[in-house]
C-alpha positions in Angstrom: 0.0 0.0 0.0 1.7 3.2 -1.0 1.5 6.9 0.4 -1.1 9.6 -0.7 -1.9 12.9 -1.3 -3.6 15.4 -3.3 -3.1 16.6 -6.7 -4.0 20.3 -6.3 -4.0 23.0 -3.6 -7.9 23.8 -2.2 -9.4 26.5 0.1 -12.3 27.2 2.2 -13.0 30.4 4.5 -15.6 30.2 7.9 -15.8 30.7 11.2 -14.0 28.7 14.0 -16.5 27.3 16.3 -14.6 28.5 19.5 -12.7 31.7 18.7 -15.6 33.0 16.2 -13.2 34.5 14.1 -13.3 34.3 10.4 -10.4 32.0 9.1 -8.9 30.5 5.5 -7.2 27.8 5.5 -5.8 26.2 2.4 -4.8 22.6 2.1 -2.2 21.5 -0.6 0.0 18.2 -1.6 2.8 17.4 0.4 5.6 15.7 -0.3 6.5 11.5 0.7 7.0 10.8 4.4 6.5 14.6 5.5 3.2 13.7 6.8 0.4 16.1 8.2 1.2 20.0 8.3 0.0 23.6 10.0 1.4 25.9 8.8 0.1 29.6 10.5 0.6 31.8 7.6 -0.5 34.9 9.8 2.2 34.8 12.2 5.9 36.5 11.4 7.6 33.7 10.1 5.0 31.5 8.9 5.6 28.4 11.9 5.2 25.2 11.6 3.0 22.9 13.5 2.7 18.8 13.3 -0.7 17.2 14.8 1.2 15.1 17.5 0.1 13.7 20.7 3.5 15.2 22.5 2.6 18.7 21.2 -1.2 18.1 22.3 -2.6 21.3 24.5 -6.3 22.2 25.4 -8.9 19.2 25.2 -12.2 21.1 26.7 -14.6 20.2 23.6 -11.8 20.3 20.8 -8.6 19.1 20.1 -5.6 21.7 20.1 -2.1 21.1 18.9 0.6 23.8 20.4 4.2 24.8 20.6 5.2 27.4 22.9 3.2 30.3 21.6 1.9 28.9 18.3 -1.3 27.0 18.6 -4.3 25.8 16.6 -7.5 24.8 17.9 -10.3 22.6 17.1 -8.6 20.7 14.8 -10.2 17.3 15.0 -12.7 17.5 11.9 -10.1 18.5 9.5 -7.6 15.5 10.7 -10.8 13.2 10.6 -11.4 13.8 7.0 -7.3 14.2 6.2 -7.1 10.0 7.8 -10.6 8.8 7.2 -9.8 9.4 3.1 -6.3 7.5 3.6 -4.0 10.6 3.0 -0.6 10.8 4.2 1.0 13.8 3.5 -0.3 17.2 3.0 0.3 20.6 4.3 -2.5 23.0 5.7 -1.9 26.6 5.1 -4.2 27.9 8.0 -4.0 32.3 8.9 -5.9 32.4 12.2 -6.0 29.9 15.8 -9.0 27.3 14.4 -10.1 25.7 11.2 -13.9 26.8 10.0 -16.1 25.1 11.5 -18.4 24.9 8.2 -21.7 22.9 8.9 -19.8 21.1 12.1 -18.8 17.7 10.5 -15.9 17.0 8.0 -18.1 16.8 4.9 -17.6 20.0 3.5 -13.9 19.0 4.3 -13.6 16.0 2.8 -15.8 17.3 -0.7 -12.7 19.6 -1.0 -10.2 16.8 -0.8 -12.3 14.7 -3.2 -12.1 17.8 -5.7 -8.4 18.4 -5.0 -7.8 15.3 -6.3 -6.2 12.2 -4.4 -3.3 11.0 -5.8 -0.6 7.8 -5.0 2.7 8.5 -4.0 5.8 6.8 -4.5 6.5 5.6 -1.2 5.2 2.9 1.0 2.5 3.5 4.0 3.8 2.7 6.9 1.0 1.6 9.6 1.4 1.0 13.6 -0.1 -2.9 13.4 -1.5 -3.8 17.4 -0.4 -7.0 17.9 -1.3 -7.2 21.8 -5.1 -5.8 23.4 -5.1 -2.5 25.2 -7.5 -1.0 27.7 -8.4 2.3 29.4 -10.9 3.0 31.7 -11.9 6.3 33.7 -15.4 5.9 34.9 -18.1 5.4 32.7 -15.7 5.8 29.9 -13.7 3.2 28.3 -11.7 2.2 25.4 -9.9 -1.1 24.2 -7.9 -1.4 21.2 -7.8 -5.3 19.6 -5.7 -6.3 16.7 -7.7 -6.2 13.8 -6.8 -6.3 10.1 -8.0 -3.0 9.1 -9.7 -0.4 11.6 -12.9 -1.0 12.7 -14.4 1.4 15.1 -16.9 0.4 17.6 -18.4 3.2 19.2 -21.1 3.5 22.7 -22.2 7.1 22.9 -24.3 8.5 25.3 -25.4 11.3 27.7 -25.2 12.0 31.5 -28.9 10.5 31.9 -28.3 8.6 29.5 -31.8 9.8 27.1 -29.2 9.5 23.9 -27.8 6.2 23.8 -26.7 5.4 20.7 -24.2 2.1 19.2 -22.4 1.9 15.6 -19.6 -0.4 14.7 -18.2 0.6 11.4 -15.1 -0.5 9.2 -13.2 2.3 8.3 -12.4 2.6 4.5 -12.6 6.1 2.7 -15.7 5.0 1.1 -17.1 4.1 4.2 -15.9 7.1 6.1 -16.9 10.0 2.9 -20.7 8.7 3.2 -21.3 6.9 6.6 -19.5 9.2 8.7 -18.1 12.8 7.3 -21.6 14.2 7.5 -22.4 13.8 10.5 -22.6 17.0 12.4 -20.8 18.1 16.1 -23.9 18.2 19.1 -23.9 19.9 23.0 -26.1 19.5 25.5 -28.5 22.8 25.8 -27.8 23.0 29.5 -23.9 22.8 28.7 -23.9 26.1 26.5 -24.0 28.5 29.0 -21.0 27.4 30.7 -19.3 26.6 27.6 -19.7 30.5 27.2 -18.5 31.5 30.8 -15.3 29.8 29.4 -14.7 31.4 26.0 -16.0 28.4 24.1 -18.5 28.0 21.0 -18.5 32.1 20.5 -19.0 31.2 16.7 -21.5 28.8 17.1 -24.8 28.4 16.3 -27.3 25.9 14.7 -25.8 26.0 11.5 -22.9 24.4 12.9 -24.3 22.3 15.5 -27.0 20.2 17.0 -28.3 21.3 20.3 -30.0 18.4 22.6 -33.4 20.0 25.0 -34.4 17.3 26.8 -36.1 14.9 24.5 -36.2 17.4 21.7 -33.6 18.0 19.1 -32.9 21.2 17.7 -31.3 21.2 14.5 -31.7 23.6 11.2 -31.9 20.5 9.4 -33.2 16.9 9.9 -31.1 14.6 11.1 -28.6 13.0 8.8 -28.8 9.7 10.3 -30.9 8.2 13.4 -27.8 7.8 15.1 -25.7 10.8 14.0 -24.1 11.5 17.4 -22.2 8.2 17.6 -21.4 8.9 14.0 -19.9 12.2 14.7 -18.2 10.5 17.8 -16.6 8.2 15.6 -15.5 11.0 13.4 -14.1 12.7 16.3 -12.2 9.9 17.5 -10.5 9.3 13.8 -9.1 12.5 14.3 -7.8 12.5 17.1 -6.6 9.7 16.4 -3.8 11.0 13.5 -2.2 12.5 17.1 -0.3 9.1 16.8 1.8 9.6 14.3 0.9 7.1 11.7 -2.2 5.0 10.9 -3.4 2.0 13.4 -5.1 -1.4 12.1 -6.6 -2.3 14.8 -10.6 -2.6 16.1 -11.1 -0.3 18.8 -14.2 0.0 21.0 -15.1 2.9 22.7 -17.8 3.8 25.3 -18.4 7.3 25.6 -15.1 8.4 23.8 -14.2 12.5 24.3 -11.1 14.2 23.2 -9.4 14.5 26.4 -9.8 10.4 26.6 -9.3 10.2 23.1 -5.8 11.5 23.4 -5.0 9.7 26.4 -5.8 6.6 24.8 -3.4 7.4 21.6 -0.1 8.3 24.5 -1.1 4.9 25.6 -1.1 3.5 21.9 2.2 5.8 21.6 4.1 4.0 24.2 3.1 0.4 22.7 4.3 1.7 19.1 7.9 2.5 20.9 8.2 -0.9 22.0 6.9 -2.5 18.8 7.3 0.2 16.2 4.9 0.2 13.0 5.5 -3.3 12.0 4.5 -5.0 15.7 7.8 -6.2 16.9 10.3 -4.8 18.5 13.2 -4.2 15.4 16.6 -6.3 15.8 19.0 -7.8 13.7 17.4 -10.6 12.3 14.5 -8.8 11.2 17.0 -6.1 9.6 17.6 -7.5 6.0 18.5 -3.9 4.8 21.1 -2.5 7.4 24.4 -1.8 7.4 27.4 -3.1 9.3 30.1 -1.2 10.3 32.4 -1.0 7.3 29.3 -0.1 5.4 29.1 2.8 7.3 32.9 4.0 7.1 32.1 4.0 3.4 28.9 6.2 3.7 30.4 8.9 6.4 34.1 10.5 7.0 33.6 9.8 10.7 35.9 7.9 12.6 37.0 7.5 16.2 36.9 8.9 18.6 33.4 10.7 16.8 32.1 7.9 14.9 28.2 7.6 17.6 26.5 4.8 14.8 27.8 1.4 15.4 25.1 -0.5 13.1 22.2 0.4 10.4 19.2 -1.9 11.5 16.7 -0.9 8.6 16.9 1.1 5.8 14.1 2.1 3.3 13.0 4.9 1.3 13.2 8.3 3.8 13.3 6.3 6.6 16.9 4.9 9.1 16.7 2.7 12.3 20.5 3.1 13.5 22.4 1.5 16.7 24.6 3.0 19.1 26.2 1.0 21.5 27.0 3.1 24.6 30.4 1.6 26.5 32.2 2.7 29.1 35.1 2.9 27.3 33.7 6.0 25.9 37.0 8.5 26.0 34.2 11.5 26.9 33.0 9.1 30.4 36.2 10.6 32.2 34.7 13.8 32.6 30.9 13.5 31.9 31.0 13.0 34.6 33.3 11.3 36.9 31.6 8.8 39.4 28.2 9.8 37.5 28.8 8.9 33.6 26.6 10.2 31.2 25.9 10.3 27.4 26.4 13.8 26.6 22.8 15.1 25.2 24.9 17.2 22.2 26.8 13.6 20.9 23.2 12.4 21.1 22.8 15.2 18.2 25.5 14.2 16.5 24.7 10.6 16.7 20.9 11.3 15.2 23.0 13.7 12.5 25.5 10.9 11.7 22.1 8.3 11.3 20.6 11.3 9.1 23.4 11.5 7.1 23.9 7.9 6.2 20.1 8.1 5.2 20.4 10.9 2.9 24.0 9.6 1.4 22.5 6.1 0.4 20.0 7.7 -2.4 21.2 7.2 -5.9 23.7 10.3 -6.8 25.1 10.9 -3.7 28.5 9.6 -4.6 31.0 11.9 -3.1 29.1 14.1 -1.2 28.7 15.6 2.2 25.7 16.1 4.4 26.5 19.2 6.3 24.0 20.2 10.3 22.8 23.7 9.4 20.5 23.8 12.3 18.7 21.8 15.4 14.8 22.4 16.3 12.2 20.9 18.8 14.7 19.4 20.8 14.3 17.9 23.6 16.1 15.3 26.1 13.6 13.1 28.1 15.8 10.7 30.0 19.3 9.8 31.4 21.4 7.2 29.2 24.7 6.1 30.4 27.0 3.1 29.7 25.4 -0.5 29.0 22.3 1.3 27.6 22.0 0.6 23.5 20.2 3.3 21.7 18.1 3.4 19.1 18.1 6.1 16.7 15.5 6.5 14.2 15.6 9.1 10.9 12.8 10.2 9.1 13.0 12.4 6.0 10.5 14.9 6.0 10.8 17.6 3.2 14.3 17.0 0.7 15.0 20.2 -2.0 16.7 19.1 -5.0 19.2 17.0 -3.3 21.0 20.2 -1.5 18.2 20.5 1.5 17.0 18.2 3.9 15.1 18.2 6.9 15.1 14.8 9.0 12.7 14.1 12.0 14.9 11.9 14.2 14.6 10.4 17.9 16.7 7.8 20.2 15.0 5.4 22.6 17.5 4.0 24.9 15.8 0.2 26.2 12.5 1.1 25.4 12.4 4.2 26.3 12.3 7.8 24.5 15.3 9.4 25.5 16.2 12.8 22.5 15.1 14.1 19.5 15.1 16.7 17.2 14.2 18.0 13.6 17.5 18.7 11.9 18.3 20.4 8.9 20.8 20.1 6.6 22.7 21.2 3.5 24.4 18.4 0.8 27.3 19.5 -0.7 30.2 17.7 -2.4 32.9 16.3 -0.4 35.4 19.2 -0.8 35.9 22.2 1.9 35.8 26.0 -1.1 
């Protein structure tokens, strides 16, 4: 199964639900393995946001994605229709804090990405596969995850007193999900509004973005789509928050009485499970490694050498994508002052060790003979745990945006026994192996 995305750039201008401020946002192709995109073309220097479950921020009735000051809200029906249509990469051009809300579901969404055009890409889709069930519970609420070939969504939804009770179980396949599910349209509870208001919330809503539940009564400028169109529109709530993780799941989760704040709990649990297991549901080793490289391999691909040489093995290597190993000994020359009677992996030659795995990524494609892969610059990074000697990281190289050979920019990450311990998004300029 290969990669997607559109053919043509698209448009739409609205209101955001929460903010009530009119917004455009404008959703083009993107390239292979550079996955899902904001990009906040009203702020000075246009920044960049990814839709992950690390960088998730407020969860009161909408999903928001952050980093440090930049944020975007309410961001679940776009992502629904962006993953219930199968598409991979694509970059959202977006000049205010929240998508339009439109009619309150992702139709309207996902008739532009039908028009734009949806289009195969050369590489292949990688998917997290569960292998193992999971389960979360907080209450009345609960979700378990089972493996599953294909995603299936099983969905309970229902009220306080429990008046609008409704069950669907659904396979999730873009024709399933553009008919069955992209219509239906976001609900409250009318006793709910008023403090939603007190809050800031829903200051651009109204019934043509939203069914309002009085009792027994429904109150709706339209019929409803579907008997059950508020498990439906749980479901398409739960798709997109469901993109948080990174990559697509195959797997058949059930949910009773799903909500985005449980939602995104349940994707940092399916987040920890895809560390240990990766996208392919086992933990990656040598003998499941047919495309690595051993160490002479390397000395061919890289000018490195001791002491500075931080990759000891390439596990896998595919199109865009690098699963390196660094063996961390205590014979390490740095361990005598880093720090004496405390050793510790310095978090810079944790850098360099993701820039060396980077490099031997971008140096393997055809043409690269004889060049250099030059750090220009380090961003969103961040050091999570202690690694010292005996620990064996994992270093992992994604390539997300590549400019005519010369420009790169590689997602990357180390995991030392199972655990996340760095990354970073690092840039870099290819030049020929020759200082001017």
């Amino acid at each position: 199964m290969f990669q997607k995305t559109i053919e043509r750039k698209v448009g739409v201008r609205g209101r955001g639900v929460h903010t009530g401020q009119d917004v455009t946002v404008r959703i083009g192709p993107g390239e292979e393995n550079s996955g899902i995109i904001f990009r906040r073309t009203d702020l000075l220097g246009q920044p960049i946001l990814r839709p992950d479950i690390a960088a998730v921020g407020d969860l009161v009735r909408c999903t928001t994605v952050a980093s440090g000051d930049v944020r975007i809200h309410t961001v679940e029906h776009l992502l629904s229709a962006i993953a219930g249509l199968a598409i991979d990469n694509i970059t959202i051009e977006i000049d205010g804090e929240e998508p339009p809300v439109l009619d309150g579901s992702a139709k309207e969404y996902a008739n532009l990405l039908q028009q734009a055009g949806i289009v195969e890409q050369g590489g292949e889709r990688r998917e997290f596969v569960l292998t193992q069930p999971l389960c979360i519970s907080e209450g009345k609420r609960t979700i378990i995850a089972v493996p599953h070939d294909g995603l299936r969504i099983t969905c309970t939804s229902a009220d306080d007193r429990d008046l609008h009770t409704q069950h669907l179980s659904i396979d999730i396949t873009p024709e399933n999900y553009f008919s069955q599910i992209a219509p239906a349209r976001t609900f409250t509870i009318y006793e709910d509004i008023e403090p939603l208001l007190k809050m800031g919330k829903i200051r651009g809503g109204s019934l043509d973005s939203a069914i309002v539940i009085k009792g027994d009564k429904i109150l709706s400028k339209e019929p409803l789509r579907f008997r059950d169109e508020f498990v439906r529109h749980k479901i398409l709530d739960l798709i997109g928050d469901l993109t948080l993780l990174g990559m697509p799941l195959r797997a058949h989760v059930i949910a009773v009485r799903p909500g985005h704040a449980f939602n995104a709990r349940f994707v940092r649990e399916l987040r920890t499970r895809m560390e240990e297991h990766r996208s392919v549901g086992r933990p990656p080793s040598l003998e499941n490694a047919p495309k690595g490289l051993d160490i002479c391999q390397i000395l061919n691909l890289i000018p490195h050498r001791y002491p500075f040489l931080l990759v000891d093995r390439v596990l896998e290597a595919g199109d865009g994508r690098l699963l390196a190993l660094k063996n961390v000994s205590i014979n390490e020359p740095f361990f005598q002052g880093h720090f004496p009677g405390r050793p510790v992996f310095p978090g810079v030659l944790q850098i360099e060790a993701m820039a060396q795995a980077a490099g031997i990524m971008m140096l393997r494609q055809a043409d690269m003979a004889g060049k250099l892969a030059f750090l220009m610059s380090c961003d969103r990074v961040k050091f999570r745990r202690v690694v010292g000697p005996g620990d064996q990281l994992l270093i992992e190289a994604k390539l997300l945006q590549q400019r005519a050979k010369k420009i790169a920019l590689v997602e990357c990450a180390c995991r030392a026994n199972g655990q996340a311990a760095s990354s970073a998004e690092l840039l870099f300029t290819i030049a020929d192996d020759r200082i001017d």
